[in-house]
VODOVO-266233 format. One line per 10 residues: number of its first residue (from 1); their letters; for each residue x, y, z of C-alpha. Coordinates in nm, 4 decimals, always signed. Each point is the difference from the previous one (the first is absolute). Layout:
% VODOVO-266233
NUM = a = X:Y:Z ~ ...
% end
This chain:
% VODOVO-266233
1 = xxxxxxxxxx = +6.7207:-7.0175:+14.6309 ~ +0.0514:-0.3665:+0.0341 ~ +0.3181:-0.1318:-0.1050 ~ +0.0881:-0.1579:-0.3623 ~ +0.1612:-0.2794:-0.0528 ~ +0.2941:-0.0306:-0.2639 ~ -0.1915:-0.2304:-0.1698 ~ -0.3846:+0.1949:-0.0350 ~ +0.1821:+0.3000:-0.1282 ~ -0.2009:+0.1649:-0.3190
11 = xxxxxxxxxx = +0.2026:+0.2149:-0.2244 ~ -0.2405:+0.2353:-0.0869 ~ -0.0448:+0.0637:+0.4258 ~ +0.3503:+0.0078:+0.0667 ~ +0.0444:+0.2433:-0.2458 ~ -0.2718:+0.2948:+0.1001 ~ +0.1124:-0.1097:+0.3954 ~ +0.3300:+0.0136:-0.0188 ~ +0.0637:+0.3312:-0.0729 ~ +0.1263:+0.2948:+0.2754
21 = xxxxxxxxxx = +0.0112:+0.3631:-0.0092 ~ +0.2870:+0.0845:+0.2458 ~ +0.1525:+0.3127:+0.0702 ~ +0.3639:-0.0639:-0.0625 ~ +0.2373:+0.1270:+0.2978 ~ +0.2975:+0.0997:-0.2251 ~ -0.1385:+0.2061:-0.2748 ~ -0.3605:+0.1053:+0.1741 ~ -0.1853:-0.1937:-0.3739 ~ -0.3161:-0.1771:+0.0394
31 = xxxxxxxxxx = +0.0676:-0.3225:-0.1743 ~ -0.2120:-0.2977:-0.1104 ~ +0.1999:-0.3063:+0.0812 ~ -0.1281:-0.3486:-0.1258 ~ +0.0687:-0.3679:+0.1125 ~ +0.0023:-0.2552:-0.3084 ~ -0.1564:-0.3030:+0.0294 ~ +0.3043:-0.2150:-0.0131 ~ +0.1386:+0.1857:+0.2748 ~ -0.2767:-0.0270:+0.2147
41 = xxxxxxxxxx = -0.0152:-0.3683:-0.0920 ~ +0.3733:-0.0416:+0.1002 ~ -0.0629:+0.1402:+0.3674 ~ +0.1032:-0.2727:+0.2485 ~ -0.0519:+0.1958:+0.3049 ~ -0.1540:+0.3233:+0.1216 ~ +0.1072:+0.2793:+0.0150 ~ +0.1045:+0.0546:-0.3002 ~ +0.2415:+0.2403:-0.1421 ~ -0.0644:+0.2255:-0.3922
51 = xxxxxxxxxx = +0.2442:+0.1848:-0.0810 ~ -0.1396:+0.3102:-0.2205 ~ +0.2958:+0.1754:-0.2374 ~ -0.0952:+0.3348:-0.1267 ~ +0.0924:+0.3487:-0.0063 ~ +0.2962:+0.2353:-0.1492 ~ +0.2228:-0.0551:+0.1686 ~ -0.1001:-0.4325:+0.0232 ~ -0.1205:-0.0195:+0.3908 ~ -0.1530:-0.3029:+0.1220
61 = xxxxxxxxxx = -0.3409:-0.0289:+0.1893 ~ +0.0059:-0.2994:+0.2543 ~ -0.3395:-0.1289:+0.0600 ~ -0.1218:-0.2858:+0.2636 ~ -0.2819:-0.1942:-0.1371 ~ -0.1983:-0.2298:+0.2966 ~ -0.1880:-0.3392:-0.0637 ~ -0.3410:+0.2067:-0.0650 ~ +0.1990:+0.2155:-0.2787 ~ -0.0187:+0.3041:+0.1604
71 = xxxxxxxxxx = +0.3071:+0.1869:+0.0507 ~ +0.1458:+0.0155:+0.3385 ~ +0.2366:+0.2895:-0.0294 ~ +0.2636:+0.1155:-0.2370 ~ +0.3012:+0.2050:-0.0023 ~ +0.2426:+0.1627:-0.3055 ~ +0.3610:-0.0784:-0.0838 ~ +0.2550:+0.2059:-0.1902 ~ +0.2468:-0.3101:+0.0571 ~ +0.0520:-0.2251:-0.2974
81 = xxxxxxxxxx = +0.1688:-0.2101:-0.3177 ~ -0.0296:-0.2029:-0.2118 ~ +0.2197:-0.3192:-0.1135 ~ +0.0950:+0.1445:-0.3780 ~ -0.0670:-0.3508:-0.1471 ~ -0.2272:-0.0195:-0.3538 ~ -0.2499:-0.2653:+0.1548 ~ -0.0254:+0.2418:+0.2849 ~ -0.1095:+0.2906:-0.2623 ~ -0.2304:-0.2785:-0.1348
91 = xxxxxxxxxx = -0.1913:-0.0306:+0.2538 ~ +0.0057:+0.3594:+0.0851 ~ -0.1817:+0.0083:-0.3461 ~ -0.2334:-0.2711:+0.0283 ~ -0.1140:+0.2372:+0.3863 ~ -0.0349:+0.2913:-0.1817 ~ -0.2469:-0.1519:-0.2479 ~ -0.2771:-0.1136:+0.2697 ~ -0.3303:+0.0720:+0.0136 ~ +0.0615:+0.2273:+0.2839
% end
């Protein structure tokens, strides 16, 4: 596949290629993970790391997107926190509400 620019980037595109069924290390799940749009727009060099939150308990999936958007490998993490601030819940909110 020939590589996108940040700038030629449809939405619609992005969206149904951007999605990944990985087999998560930690808890064994197949999970779809999703890139947004602004995200991908944001990348200023590749690789690129997504980091995936799921599970019960909360694990992370690490995943290494390359310039052609394919992932490149990914691993899991148990290891985590988060800064208990209220605009860091916010935003927390406004990931959770994606199209993803």
């Amino acid at each position: 596949m020939a590589s996108k620019s940040k700038e030629n980037l449809d939405v619609e595109s992005i969206k149904k290629y951007q999605k990944y069924d990985i087999k998560c290390p930690i808890c064994k799940k197949q999970v779809k993970v999703g890139v947004e749009l602004g995200d991908i727009k944001a990348v200023e060099h590749f690789p690129f790391t997504h980091i995936f939150l799921h599970g019960d308990p909360i694990h992370a999936l690490v995943v290494y997107i390359d310039k052609q958007f394919n992932v490149r490998g990914f691993e899991g993490c148990n290891s985590m926190s988060l800064q208990k601030e209220s605009s860091v819940f916010q935003q927390i909110l406004r990931k959770w509400s994606n199209p993803f």
